[in-house]
N, C-alpha and C positions, 0 to 999 in steps of 0.2 A: 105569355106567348103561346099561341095555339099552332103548335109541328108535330099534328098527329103522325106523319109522312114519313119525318126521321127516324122512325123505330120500324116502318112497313120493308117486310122483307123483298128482295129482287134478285136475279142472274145477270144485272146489267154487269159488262166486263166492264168498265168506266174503271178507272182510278179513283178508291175510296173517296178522297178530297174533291173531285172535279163532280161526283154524286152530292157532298153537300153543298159544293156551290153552286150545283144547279136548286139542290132542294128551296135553298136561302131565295132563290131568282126567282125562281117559282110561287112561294110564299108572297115574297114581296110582289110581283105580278097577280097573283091572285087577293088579293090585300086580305092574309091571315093576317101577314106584319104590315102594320103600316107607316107611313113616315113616322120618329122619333121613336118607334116602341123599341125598348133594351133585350138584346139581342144576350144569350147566357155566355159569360166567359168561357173561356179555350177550357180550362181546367175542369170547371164542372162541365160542361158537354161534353169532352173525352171523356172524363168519367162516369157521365150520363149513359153515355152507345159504348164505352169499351173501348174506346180508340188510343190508340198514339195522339199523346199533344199535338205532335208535330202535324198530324194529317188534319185537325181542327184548323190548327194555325195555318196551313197550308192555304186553304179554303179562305178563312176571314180573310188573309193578305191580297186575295183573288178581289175578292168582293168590295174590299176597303181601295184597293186601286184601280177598279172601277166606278166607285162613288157610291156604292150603295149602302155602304155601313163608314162610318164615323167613331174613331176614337175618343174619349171625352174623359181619360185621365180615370181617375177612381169612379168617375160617374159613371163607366163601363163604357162598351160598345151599345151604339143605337143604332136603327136604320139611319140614312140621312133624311133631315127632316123637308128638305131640299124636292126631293119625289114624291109625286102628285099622283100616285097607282096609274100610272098611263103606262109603266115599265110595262116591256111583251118579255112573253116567256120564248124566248127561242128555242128551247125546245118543248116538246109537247109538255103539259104539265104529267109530274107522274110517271115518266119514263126514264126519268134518273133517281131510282129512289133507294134509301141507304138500308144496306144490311142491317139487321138485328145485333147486338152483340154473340159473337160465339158463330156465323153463319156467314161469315164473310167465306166465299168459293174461290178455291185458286186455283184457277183454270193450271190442265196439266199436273195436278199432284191427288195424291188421296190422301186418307187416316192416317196420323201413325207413320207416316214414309220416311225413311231414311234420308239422312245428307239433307235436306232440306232447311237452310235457315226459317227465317221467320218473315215473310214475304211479304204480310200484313205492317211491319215495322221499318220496313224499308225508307228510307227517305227520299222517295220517288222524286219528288217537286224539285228536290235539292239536286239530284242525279240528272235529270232532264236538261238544268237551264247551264249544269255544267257540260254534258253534252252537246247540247245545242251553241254553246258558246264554243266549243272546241269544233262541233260541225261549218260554225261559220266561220273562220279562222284557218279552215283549210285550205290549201293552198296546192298547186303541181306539182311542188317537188316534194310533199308530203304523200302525196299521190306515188311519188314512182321512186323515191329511196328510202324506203322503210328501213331501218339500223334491223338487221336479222337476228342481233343480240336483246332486243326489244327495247322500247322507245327511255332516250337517255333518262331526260326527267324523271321518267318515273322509276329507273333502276336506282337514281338518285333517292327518290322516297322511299325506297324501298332496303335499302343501305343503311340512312339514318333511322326508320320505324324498328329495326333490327338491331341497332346499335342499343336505344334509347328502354326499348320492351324486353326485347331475349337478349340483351346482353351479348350480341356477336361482333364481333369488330371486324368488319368486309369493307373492300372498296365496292362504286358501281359497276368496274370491270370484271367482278368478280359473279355476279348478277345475271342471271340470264333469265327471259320472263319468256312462257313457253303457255303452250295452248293447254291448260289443265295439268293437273299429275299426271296422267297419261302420256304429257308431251314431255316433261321433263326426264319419266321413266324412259321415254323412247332415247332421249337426247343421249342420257349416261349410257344406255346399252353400246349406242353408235361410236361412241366415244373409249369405251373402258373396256367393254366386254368380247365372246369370242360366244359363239354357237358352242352350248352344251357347259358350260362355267354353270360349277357349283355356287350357291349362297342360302345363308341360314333364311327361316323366315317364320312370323312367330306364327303361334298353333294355338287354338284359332287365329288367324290374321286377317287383316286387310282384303278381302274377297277380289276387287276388281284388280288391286294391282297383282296379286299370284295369276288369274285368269293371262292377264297381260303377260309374265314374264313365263310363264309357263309357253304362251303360244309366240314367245322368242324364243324360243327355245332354250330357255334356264333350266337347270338341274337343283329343283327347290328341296332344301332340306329341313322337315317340320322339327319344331324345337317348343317343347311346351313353354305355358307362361302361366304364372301362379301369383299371390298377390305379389312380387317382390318383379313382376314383369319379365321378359326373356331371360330362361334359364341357360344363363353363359355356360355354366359348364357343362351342362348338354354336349352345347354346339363344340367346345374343346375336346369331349371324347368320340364325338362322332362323327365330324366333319370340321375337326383347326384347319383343313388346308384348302379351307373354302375360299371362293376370290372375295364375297361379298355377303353384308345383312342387311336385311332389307325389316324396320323394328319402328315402330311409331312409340317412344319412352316416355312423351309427357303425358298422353292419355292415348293408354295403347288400345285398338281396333283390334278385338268391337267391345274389349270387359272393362275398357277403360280404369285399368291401374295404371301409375307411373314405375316404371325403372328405377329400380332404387339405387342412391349411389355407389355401392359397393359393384352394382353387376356392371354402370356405366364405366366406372373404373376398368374393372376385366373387360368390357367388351371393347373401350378403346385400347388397353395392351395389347389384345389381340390381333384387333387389326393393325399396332404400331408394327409390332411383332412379325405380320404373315404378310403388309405390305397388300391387304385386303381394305375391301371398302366398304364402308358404314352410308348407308341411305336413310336417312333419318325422316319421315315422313310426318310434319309438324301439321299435323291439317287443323286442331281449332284446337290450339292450344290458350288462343287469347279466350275462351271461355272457361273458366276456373272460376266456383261461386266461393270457395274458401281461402282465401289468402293471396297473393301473387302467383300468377303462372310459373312453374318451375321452371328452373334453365335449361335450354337444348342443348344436346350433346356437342353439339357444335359449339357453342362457348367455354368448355373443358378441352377443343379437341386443339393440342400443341404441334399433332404431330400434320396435319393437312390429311386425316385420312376421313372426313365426314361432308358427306354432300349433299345439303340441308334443303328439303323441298319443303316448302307452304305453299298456299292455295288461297284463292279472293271468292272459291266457288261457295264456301263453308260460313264465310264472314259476310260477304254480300250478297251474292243469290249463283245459281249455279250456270245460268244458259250463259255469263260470262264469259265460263271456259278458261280461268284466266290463273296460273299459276309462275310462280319463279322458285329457282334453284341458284343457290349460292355455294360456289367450286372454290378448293383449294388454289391461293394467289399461282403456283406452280403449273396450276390444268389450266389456265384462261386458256395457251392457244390451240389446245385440243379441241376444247369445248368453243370454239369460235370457227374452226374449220367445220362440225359436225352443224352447229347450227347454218351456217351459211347455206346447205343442204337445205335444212331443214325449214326455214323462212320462220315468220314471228307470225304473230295475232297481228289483227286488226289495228291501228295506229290509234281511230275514235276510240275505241274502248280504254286503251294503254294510257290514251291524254286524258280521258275524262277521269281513272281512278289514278293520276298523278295529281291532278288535281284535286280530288277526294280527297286526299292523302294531304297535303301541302296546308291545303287550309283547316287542317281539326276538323273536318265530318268522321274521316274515319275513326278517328280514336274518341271521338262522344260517340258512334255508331256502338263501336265495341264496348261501350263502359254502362249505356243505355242497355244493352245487350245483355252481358253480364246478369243483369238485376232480374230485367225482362226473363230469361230462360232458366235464374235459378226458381223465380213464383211457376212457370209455365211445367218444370220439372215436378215440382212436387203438387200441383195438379194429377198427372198423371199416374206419379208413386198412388198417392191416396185411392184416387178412384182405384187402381188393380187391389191395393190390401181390403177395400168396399166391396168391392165383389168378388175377388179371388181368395179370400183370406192368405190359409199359408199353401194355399196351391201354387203357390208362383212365389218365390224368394228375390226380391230385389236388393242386391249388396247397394250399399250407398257411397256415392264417388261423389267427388267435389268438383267435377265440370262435365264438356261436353254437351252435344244436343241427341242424346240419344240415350235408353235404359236399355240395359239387359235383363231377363226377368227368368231364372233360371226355374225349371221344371224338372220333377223326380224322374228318376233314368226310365223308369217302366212306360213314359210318354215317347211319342212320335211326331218331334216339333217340326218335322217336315211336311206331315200330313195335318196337322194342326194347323201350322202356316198357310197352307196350302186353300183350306177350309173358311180360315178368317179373310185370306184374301178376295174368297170369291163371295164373301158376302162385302164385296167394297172397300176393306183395308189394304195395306200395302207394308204388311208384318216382313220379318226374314225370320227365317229357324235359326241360330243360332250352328247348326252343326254343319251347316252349308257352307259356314267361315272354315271348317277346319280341316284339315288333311288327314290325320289318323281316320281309322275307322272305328276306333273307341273314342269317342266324343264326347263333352259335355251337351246334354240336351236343353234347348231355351230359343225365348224370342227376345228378338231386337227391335226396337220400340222409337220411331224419332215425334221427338215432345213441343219443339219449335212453334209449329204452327197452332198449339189447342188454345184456345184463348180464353179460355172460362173452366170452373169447374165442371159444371154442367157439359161443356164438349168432353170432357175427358169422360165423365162418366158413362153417356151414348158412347162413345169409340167404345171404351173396356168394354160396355154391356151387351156388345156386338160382338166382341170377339169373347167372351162368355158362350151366346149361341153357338158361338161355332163350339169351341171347346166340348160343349153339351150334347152337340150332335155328330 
């Protein structure tokens, strides 16, 4: 088969899959393929261009229920012998032409960027026609009585995935699905909190949510974290009579250790004790490349004092926007007057990842994922020890989409950062997370989208220059 095409580089935005089924249309319009010649399995042509199975098979299924390719059992896929090269190219020839491996551009993100799943892996095809199925299925009174608690079914999927993975026993009443973490931080303040309420919060932590609870006006108080995760007794001698912590334990933000269970112990006495509140921010926990995801603290917690937020921005892509928060059975009608205020997300979005969720995409997404981001990680490792040697110390953790790469104190990862960014990366310094003013110094590195060794290498050898200059 002569598809010089499929390896020529482009900036077409198109949808990886909908680029080779035009490549295929094209081909066959131009008669490189012509009737009967065998078209390369899904397996070796993903592995050929680098792709996702699924975006191959995306494409064939396009083409085969348009009649241009034919299944024929062990005898592969063919053209259909059926087409006489009279097939038009509708579109121009050439103008839908596939990325290289390692060169797929995604619009809106840079190098390196944080928070960023893997956006090339996405199961677009699959997303769309569940979409589009839920777009036509809508109906007026879906239009104008949105549940403000977020849409039933999917607090229902969202119940049992939690039941089943983290181990938490909630009903859907308990479920509240809110517009990102942001929305559900907003939801607990409205609900729980008062202008100027102390709470612990770990050092370095979580950057967006302190910005956030600081410009509520929280009284945040930094509590180191070492491999053993938020130092509880810290927070006992310097602030026990805090109302609230705010602590990510399974892979804490940004050094990603776990909370060991000794501190998860004392940190829920404490708060059984002070009648204080635990925010537990579970943001991609389902990514752990060694063993099962550890338990959230909300499955320990007997006494109702933990109020468990996770996130679909981390797992499936982020313009989602789309998070939920699971309240103690005691707070539903707190938390039910506060949202009523507050309104829900989009209903399409809510039915289409109910749907996700109901039929097994999400959990082969996650499990595909898994595999996918621990190869895609140590892409990244390698190339920085390639060209950083021991300038850059990367501790090694067992999930996560994102490295920490820590640097000797005598560096300036802010101006460092700063540097790498403007030659095109989208690095963080490390000290930007923290609140003291004696800081560990390092960058934060998100590994997601590199898809080859060769990208890793170009990103690090880029942020090299900067380094050197």
């Amino acid at each position: 088969m002569d598809l010089p095409d499929l390896k020529s580089l482009t900036d077409h935005e198109s949808p990886i899959y909908l680029q080779l089924y035009w490549r295929f249309r094209n081909a066959i319009a131009t008669g490189k393929l012509a009737p009967g010649d065998r078209v390369p399995s899904i397996r070796s042509l993903a592995s050929e261009l680098n792709l996702a199975r699924g975006t191959v098979e995306a494409a064939y299924q396009m083409l085969s229920s348009e009649g241009y390719l034919i299944g024929r059992g062990a005898a592969g896929t063919v053209v259909s012998p059926q087409l006489d090269g009279r097939v038009s190219a509708t579109t121009p020839v050439g103008s839908s032409v596939l990325p290289r491996p390692g060169q797929i551009k995604l619009a809106g993100s840079k190098p390196l960027q944080l928070g960023l799943p893997a956006l090339d892996a996405f199961p677009r095809k699959t997303w769309v026609r569940l979409a589009g199925r839920n777009l036509r299925a809508m109906n007026v009174a879906d239009m104008v009585n949105a549940d403000p608690n977020g849409y039933e079914p999917l607090r229902r999927a969202i119940a049992a995935y939690l039941a089943v993975s983290r181990g938490i026993a909630c009903t859907p009443d308990q479920v509240f699905v809110t517009a990102g973490y942001r929305g559900a931080l907003e939801l607990i303040r409205r609900t729980l909190f008062r202008h100027g309420d102390r709470g612990w919060f770990e050092d370095p932590g979580y950057l967006h949510a302190r910005r956030f609870l600081e410009d509520a006006g929280m009284q945040l108080v930094p509590l180191p974290v070492d491999d053993d995760g938020l130092n509880v007794e810290s927070g006992l001698r310097h602030a026990v009579d805090a109302r609230f912590a705010v602590v990510t334990p399974t892979h804490q933000s940004p050094s990603g250790v776990a909370l060991s269970l000794p501190r998860r112990l004392a940190l829920l006495d404490w708060a059984q004790a002070q009648r204080a509140w635990i925010i537990e921010d579970d943001y991609d926990s389902e990514f752990r490349y060694d063993g099962r995801p550890l338990p959230p603290l909300k499955s320990l917690d007997h006494g109702g004092r933990v109020l468990y937020a996770g996130t679909f921005s981390k797992v499936l892509y982020p313009g989602l926007r789309l998070a939920y928060l699971v309240v103690p059975e005691h707070e539903i009608g707190k938390f039910r007057n506060s949202m009523a205020q507050l309104g829900s997300s989009p209903v399409l979005f809510q039915a289409t990842v109910a749907d996700f969720m109901e039929q097994g995409h999400f959990a082969r997404h996650i499990k595909k994922m898994r595999s996918l981001y621990s190869t895609r990680r140590d892409y990244l490792v390698q190339a920085l020890a390639q060209v950083f040697g021991d300038m850059l110390l990367v501790p090694e953790r067992a999930g996560g989409i994102h490295v920490v790469a820590h640097l000797k104190p005598k560096y300036n990862d802010k101006a460092f950062a700063a540097a790498a960014n403007a030659k095109g990366l989208a690095i963080m310094a490390l000290s930007e997370w923290c609140i003291r003013r004696r800081s560990p110094v390092g960058l934060l590195m998100g590994f997601a989208n590199i898809a080859t060794p060769e990208q890793a290498l170009k990103h690090v050898r880029r942020l090299r220059e900067a380094f050197d200059h």
